[in-house]
N, C-alpha and C positions, 0 to 999 in steps of 0.2 A: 504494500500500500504506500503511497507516498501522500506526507503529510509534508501541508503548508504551516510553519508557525509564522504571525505577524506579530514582530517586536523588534524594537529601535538597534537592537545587538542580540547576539547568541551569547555574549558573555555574562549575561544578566542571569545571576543564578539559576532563579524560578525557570526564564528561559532553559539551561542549560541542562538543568534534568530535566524537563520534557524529552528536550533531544535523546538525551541519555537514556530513556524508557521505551521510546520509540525504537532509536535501535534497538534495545535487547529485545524487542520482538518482531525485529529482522524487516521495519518498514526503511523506506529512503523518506530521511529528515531533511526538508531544508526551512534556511531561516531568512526571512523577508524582510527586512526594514519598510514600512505601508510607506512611511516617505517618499522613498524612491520607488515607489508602483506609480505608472502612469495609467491612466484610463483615455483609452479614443472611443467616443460615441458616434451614432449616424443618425439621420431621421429612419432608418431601416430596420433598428430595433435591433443591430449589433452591436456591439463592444467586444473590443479587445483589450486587456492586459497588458503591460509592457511594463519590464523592473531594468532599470538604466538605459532603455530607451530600447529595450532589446523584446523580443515579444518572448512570452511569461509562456512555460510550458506548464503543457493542465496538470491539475491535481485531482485527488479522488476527495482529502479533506481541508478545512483550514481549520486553525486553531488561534484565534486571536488573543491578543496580548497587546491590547493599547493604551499607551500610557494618556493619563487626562493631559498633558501639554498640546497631546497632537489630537485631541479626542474627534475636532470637526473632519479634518481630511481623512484619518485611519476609519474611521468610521464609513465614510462614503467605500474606501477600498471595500472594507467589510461585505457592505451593501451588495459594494457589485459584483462580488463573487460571488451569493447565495442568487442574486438575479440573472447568474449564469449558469445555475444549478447547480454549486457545488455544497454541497453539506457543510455547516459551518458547528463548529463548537462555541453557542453564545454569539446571537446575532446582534448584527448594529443598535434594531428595533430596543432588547433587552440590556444593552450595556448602555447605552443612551440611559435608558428607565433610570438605569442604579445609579445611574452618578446626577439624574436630576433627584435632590433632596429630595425638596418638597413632592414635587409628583409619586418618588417610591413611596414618602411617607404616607400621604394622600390613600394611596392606591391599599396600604398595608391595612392605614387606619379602618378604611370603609369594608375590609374582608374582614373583621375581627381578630388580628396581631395588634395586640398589646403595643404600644410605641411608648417613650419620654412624651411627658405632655410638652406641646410645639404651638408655639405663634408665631404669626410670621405678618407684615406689617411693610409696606413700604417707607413711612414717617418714623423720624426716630424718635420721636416724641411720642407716639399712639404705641411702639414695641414699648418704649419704659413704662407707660403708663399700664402698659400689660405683662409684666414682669410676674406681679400676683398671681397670675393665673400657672403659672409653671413652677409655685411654689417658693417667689420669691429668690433673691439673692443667696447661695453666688448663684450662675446660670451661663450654660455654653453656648455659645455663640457661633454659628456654623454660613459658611460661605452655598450658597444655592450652587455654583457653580466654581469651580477648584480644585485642586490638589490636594489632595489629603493630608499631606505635611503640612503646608502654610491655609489649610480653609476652617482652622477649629482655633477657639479662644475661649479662655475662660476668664468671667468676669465678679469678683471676689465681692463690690460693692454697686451700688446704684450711681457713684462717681463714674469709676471706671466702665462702669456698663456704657452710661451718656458718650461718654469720652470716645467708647469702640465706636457704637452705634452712629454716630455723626459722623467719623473718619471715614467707614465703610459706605456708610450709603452716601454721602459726598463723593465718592469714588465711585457712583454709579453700581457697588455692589448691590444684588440682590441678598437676604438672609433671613435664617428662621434663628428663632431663640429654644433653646430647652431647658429641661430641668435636667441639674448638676447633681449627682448621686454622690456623695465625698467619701462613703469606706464602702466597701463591699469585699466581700472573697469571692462573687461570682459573676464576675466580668471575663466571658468568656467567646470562644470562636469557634465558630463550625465550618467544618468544608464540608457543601453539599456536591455530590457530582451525579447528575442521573437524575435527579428527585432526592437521592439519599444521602442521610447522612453520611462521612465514613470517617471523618476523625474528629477530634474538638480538643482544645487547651483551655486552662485557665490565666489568665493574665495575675500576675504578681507585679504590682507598679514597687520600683526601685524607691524607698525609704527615704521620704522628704524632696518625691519629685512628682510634680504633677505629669502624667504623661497624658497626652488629646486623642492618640490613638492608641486601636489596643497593642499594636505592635509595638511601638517606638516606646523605649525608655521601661520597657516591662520583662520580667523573667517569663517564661512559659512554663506549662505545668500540662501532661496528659489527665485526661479527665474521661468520667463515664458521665452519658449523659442519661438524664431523666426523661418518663416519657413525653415532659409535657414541654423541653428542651429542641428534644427531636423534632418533633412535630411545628414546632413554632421555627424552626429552622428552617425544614423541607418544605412550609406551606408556603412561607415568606421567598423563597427561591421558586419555589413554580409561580408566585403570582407575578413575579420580578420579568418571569419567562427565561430566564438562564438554564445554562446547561450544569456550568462551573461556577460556582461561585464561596464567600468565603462570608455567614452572617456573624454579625456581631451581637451579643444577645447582654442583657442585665437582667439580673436576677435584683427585685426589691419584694422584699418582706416574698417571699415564694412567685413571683409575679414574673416570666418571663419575658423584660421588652427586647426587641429588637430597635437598634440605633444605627445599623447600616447595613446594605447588602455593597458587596465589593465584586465587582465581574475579572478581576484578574488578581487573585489572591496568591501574595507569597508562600512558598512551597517549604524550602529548606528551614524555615523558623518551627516550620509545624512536624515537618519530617522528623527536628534534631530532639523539638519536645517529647515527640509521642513513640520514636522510633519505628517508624512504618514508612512504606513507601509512596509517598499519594500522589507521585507522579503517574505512576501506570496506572490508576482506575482512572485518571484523567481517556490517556492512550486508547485506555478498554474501550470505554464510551465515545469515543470518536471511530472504534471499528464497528460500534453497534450502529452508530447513523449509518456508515458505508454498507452497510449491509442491510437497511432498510428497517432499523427501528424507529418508532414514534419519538418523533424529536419533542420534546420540553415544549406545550403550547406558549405563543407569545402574545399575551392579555393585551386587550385594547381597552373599552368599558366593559367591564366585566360586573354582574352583576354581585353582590357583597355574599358572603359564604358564611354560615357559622363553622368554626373553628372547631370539628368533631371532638378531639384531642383533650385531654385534660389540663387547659391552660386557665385561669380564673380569669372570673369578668373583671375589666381594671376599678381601682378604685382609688382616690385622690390619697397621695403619701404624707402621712402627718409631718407637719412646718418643723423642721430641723432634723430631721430623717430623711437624710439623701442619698443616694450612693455615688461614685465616682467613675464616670462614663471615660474614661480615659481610652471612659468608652471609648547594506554588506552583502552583502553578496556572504550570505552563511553557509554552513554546515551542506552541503546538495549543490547549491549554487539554484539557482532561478533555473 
């Protein structure tokens, strides 16, 4: 089988044991930078491919890996490869979903997944004055659109709340406000692949450091998960429409929310936590599309679902009880 990975390098970890899963099961890997893919279109309803101006020989799959800097154009690549019929791992449509906030949140909220209570507000003045409603100070403060490193803020007072709140949206940013969880032991991450769960860690924040995500700045810990864990994971990834993905879940008072789904989740963090290999059920799942399994549907409006699962109905977290949401031409050649 010859799989397409899209990603900026082959030398990018994550990247690099895909390759390395692929081969041991004897497929031809190559690695695409979506940058240099060209698209020619027609009024005739062709298109061609072309990676350094050369034309793009076919594949059986793709396996995207786009980082949010290039989200608009890797994206259109994405596109046009499933609009040429190629089976994709994680379409445009669904990794688009994840990385708009608000719309995941929107879409999670309205099926019954538990979310961080969220306002979102174009005026910074109507967000502070709704600060109350997410439980008051401190409160996270998350970029609509961004990077994961630099799009989360935590904001300790109703000063420095003002303070963000005006910088950002003076800058034309979009953002939603949450509520700020400060201790928990169960700030954790699932990799779903298929629908399924198949591995999860606990995040451990390093001692007198606020970390924004749950990767950065945290120990990792293999974990078993609960059924109501599970399930708040797998459902929040099929409404998302992904294939692959990595949720972020909080645990308050037994309550699991969801605070993000990720479409291209690092691998070696979770690999070195749990000691498993979670490169190749990636692999797996990309031989089961090739071979004509039901791909992940990708939700438009979908109408709201109860949550079969043993998840509880949300209910508002008493005022000082919060937890801490810390929440090339590659490998093949073209």
């Amino acid at each position: 089988m010859k799989v397409t990975l899209l990603s900026r390098s082959a030398s990018i970890p994550s990247t690099r044991r895909l390759v390395e899963a692929g081969r041991a099961r004897g497929h031809r890997m190559r690695v695409l930078n979506p940058l240099r893919v060209q698209m020619h279109l027609d009024g005739g309803g062709r298109a061609t491919l072309y990676y350094d101006r050369k034309k793009l020989a076919p594949t059986d799959v793709v396996l995207p890996r786009i980082a949010q800097s290039i989200s608009t154009y890797g994206l259109a690549v994405v596109n046009q490869f499933v609009l040429n019929g190629v089976p994709l791992v994680n379409h445009a449509q669904a990794i688009a979903q994840s990385r708009s906030k608000m719309r995941s949140l929107q879409l999670l909220s309205a099926h019954g997944i538990a979310i961080p209570a969220t306002v979102m507000a174009r005026d910074a003045a109507h967000l502070k004055e709704m600060v109350g409603l997410v439980g008051g100070v401190p409160v996270l403060v998350k970029l609509l659109q961004g990077q994961e490193k630099h799009g989360v803020m935590v904001c300790e007072s109703l000063q420095s709340l003002e303070a963000a709140l005006e910088a950002v949206l003076g800058l034309g940013h979009n953002l939603v406000m949450q509520e700020y969880v400060k201790s928990t032991s169960q700030d954790v991450r699932v990799l779903v692949v298929g629908g399924k769960a198949v591995a999860a860690v606990r995040r451990r924040p390093r001692p007198g450091r606020l970390a924004h995500t749950l990767i950065k700045g945290a120990r990792l810990e293999a974990m078993e998960l609960s059924p109501g864990q599970r399930a708040t994971a797998e459902k929040a990834t099929r409404l998302v429409g992904l294939e692959v993905a990595a949720v972020d879940l909080l645990d308050v008072e037994g309550q699991s929310k969801v605070f993000e789904v990720n479409s291209s989740p690092a691998l070696p963090e979770m690999e070195a936590a749990t000691g498993l290999d979670l490169a190749t059920p990636i692999i797996l799942r990309a031989e089961e599309l090739v071979a004509g399994a039901e791909p992940v549907s990708i939700p438009d409006l979908i109408p709201p679902q109860p949550l079969l699962d043993a998840v509880p109905t949300p209910s508002p977290a008493p005022r000082g009880k919060r937890a801490s949401r810390t929440s090339s031409r590659g490998p093949g050649g073209p």
